[in-house]
Structures are given as structure tokens and as C-alpha cells.
C-alpha positions in Angstrom: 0.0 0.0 0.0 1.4 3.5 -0.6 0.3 6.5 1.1 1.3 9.8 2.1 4.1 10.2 4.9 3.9 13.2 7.6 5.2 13.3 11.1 3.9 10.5 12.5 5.5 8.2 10.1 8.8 9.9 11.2 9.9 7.6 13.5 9.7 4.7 10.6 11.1 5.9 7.8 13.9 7.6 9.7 15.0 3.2 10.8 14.0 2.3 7.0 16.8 5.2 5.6 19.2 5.9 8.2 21.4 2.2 8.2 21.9 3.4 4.4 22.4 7.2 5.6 24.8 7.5 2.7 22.4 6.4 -0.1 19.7 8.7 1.3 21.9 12.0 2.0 19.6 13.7 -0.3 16.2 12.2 1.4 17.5 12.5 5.0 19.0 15.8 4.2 15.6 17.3 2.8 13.7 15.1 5.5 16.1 17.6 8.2 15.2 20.7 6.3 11.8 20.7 5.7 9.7 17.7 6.9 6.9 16.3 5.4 4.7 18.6 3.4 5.4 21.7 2.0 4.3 23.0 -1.3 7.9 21.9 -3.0 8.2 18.6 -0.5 6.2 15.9 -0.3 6.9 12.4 0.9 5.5 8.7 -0.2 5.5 5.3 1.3 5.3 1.9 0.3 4.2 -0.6 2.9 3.7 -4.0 3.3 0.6 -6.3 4.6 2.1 -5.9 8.2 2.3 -2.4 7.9 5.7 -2.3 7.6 7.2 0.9 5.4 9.7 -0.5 3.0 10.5 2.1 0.6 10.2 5.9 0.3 9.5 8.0 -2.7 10.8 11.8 -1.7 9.1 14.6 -4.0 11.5 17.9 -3.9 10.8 20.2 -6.6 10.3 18.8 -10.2 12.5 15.6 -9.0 11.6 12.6 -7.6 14.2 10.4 -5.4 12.9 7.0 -4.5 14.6 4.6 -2.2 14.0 0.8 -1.4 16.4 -1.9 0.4 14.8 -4.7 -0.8 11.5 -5.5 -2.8 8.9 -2.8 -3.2 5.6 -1.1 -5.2 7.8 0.0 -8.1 4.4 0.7 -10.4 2.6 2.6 -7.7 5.7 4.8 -7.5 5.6 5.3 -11.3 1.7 6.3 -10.7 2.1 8.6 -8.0 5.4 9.9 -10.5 3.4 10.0 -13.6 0.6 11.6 -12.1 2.5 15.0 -11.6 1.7 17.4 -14.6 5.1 19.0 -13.0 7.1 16.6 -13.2 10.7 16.7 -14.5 13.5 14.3 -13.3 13.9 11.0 -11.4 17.6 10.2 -9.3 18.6 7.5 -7.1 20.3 4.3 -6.9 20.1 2.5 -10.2 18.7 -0.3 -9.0 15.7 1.2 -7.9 15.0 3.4 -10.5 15.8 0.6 -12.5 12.7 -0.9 -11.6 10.3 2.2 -11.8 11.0 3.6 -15.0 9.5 1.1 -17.2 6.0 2.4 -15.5 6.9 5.7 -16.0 4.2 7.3 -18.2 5.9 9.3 -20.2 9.2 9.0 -22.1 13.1 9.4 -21.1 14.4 12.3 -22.5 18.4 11.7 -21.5 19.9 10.2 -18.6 23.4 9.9 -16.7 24.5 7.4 -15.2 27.3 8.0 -12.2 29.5 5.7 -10.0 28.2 6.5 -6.2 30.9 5.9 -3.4 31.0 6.5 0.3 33.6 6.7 3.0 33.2 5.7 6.3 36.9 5.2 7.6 39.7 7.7 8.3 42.4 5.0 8.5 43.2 5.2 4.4 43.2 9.3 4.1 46.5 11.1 3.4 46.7 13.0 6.0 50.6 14.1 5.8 50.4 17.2 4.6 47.1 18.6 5.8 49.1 21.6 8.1 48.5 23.2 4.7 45.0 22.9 4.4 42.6 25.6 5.4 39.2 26.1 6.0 37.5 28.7 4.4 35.4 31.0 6.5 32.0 33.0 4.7 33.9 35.9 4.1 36.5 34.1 2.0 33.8 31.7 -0.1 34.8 34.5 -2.8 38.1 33.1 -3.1 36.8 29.7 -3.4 33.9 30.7 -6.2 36.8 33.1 -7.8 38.7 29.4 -8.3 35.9 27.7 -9.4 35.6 29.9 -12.6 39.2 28.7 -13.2 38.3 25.1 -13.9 36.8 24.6 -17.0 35.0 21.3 -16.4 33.3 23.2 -13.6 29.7 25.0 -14.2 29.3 28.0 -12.4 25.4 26.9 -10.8 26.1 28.9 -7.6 26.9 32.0 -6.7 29.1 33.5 -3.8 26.0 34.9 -2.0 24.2 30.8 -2.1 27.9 29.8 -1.1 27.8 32.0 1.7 23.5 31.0 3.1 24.7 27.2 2.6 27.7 27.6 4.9 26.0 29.6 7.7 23.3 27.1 7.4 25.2 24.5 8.1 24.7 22.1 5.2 28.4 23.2 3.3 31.7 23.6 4.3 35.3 24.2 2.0 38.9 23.3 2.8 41.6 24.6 0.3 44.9 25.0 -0.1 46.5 28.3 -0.8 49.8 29.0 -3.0 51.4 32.2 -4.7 48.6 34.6 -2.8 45.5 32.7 -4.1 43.6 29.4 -3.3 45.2 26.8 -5.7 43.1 23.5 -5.1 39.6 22.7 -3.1 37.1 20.5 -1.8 34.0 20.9 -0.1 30.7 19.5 1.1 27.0 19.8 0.2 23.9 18.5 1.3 25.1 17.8 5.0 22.8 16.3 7.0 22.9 14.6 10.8 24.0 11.5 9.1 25.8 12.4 6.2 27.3 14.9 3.4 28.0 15.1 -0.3 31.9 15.4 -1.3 31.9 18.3 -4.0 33.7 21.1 -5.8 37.2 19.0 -5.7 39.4 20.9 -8.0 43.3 22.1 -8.7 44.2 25.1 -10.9 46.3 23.4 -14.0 49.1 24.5 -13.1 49.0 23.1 -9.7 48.1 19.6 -10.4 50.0 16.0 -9.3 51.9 17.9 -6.4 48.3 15.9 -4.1 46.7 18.7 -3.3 43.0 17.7 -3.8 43.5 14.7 -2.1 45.2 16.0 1.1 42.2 19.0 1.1 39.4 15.6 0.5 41.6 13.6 2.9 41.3 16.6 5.6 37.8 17.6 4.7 36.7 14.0 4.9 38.5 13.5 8.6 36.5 16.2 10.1 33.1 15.3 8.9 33.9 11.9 9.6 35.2 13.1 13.1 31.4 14.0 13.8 30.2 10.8 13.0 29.1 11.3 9.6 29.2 9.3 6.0 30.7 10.8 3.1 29.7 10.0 0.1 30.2 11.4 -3.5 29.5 11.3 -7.5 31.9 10.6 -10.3 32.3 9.7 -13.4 35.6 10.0 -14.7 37.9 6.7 -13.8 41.2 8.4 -13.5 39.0 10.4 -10.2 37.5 7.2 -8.9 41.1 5.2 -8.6 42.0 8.9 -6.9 39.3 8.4 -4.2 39.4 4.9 -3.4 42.8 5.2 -2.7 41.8 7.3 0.6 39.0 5.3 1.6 36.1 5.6 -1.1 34.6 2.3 -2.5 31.9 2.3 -4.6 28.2 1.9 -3.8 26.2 1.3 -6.6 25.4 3.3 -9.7 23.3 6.7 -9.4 20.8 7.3 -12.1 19.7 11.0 -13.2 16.7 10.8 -15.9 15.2 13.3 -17.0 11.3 13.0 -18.9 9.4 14.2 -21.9 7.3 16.4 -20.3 3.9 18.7 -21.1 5.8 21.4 -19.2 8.9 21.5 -20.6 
């Protein structure tokens, strides 16, 4: 049976998601920041003959994230899914949405398909060097974004001002590494949560590169938030990256889907 979740069910879906807190960082996360209905946020529930919630279907936006451990209602997700004139874009473990989309009313339009690793261990990081690594207070997130411009496989989606709300709030931090007068390599978090937090925005100027510098400003980032007894976890797709990453701690997950639809709103 699939309902509608609100505060009650709170108790259940957070022992349902929180054993996989690093799969769910974006569920958990929005879960934290805004509960159970608002007019962009709305949850679902699948649950069995017992009663029993076994998966979650998390509606933020024009995205839908679903998340199940085991078997579940995949074509009453797609239902509830389809039935949203608004509807855009489905993430989450492939998997899951594996099972989903073939329900899906209306058609793919593109989709990428991402490796998904966590880190739950400090005992791999290279943490030799990280005397050099600092963390970046609000008032020097310009620096950082300044940087970011730099990299040209980076797409500048946030500003310095949204930089600056999602540090004070709590869900993003950045270490870097400064050289010659000017931050040279970075790494921060997004998406923190209780349980969890999003590895983003690594990155070394060109000219910098292969002296380690991204990984001892991810080895030291990831020792903190790991430090408060959080999961990291992180996207790529690029291989040379991944070997970069599990060689501090990182092992894959599964694969993360992003699909988006055909849609009448588009």
C-alpha cells in the first residue's frame, strides 16, 4: 500500500533510511530541512501487509528520489510519478529506478549514469600534509567561487551569495589549499545532513596539479566530517578520479541514475 508520509510516520522511515544514511543523503537531508509537506516537499510510502514501510518516494521540486532496500511497489511509484503534470527528473540508486522507470508514463528524455561511493573510515586518508590545508570562512567563499571559474569542467550553478546562506546554514563547508597569494586546489561539502554529506567542488588550478593537493584537502575535509560521525559519500564519473578516491577510503556503492522526462511542461 502507498500512502502519504507526515510526522507520524517519522519515527519509521527515519530506521527504514538511516542504516543506508549515505544512499539517502539527499532524502535524509531534505527530510532535516523541511519535513513532510510543503508546497515543494512531499513524501510517499510503500508498505507492506504488516504495515511495515519498506521504501520511500521523496518529491523535492520537479525531482523525484525514491529509495528501497529490498523489494517494493515500483508501479505505484511510477503512478504517483506519472501523475504530476510538474514533473521533471527522477535520481537514485540505479537499481531502484531501474525498476520504476518502465511504469513511468511518459518518455526518457536523457539520462546519466554516475558511479556513487562513500567513505566511512579515516584509516586510508592522506593525511601528511594537511598543516597546509585551510578552511574557508564566509567571508573568503569568494576566493573559493573566484577558483571555481578557473576550472573549466566546472559550471558556475552557484553563486558566492548561495555559497555563503549554505555555509552559515550548516549544510556546506570548503577546505583549500593556498599558493602564490591565491587558493590553488579545493574540496567541499554539500547537502550535510545529521548522518551524512555530499563530497563536492574538488578541484586544482592546472598549473598546480599531481603535487596531491585535492587529495590532502578531501583527505582533511573527509576526517573532520567523519570526526562527527558522519558518511561521506560522492558522484563521479571520470575513472582516472575514482582510482583517486578509493585510494583514501572511497569504494563504490552502486550506480546513481539521473533521468530526465518528456514532459507537457517543458
Amino acid at each position: 500500500m502507498i500512502r502519504r508520509l507526515t510526522e507520524k510516520d517519522h519515527h519509521q522511515c527515519l530506521s527504514l533510511l538511516t542504516p543506508h544514511a549515505a544512499e539517502n543523503l539527499f532524502i535524509l537531508g531534505d527530510i532535516e530541512a523541511y519535513g513532510y509537506d510543503q508546497p515543494f516537499q512531499k513524501l510517499w510510502g510503500d508498505f507492506s501487509e504488516d504495515g511495515t514501510l519498506r521504501a520511500v518516494l521523496l518529491k523535492y521540486e520537479r525531482n523525484y528520489i525514491p529509495f528501497a532496500p529490498a523489494e517494493f511497489d515500483a508501479e505505484g511509484f511510477a503512478q504517483v510519478i506519472s501523475s504530476d503534470a510538474a514533473f521533471l527528473m527522477m535520481s537514485g540508486l540505479k537499481r531502484v529506478t531501474n525498476h520504476i522507470q518502465p511504469h513511468i508514463s511518459h518518455l526518457p528524455r536523457s539520462s546519466r549514469e554516475l558511479f556513487y561511493a562513500k567513505c566511512e573510515s579515516v584509516d586510508h586518508l592522506s593525511l601528511k600534509n594537511i598543516d597546509e590545508v585551510k578552511k574557508a570562512s564566509v567571508n573568503e567563499l569568494y576566493k573559493i567561487h573566484s577558483l571555481h571559474n578557473k576550472i573549466d569542467e566546472f559550471e558556475a550553478t552557484e553563486t558566492v551569495e548561495e555559497k555563503q546562506r549554505n555555509q552559515k546554514k550548516g549544510v556546506s563547508r570548503t577546505y583549500y589549499i593556498e599558493m602564490d597569494g591565491q587558493p590553488v586546489s579545493a574540496a567541499s561539502t554539500a547537502a550535510e545532513n545529521s548522518q551524512s554529506a555530499m563530497v563536492v567542488g574538488v578541484c586544482t588550478l592546472p598549473d598546480y596539479k599531481r603535487n596531491g593537493y585535492a587529495t590532502t584537502c578531501t583527505s582533511k575535509l573527509c576526517y573532520d566530517v567523519l570526526q562527527e560521525g558522519k558518511v561521506l559519500c560522492l558522484f563521479y564519473d571520470n575513472p582516472e578520479a575514482g582510482t583517486i578516491y578509493k585510494r583514501i577510503g572511497f569504494h563504490d556503492i552502486e550506480k546513481w541514475m539521473m533521468i530526465h522526462f518528456e514532459t507537457d511542461t517543458l
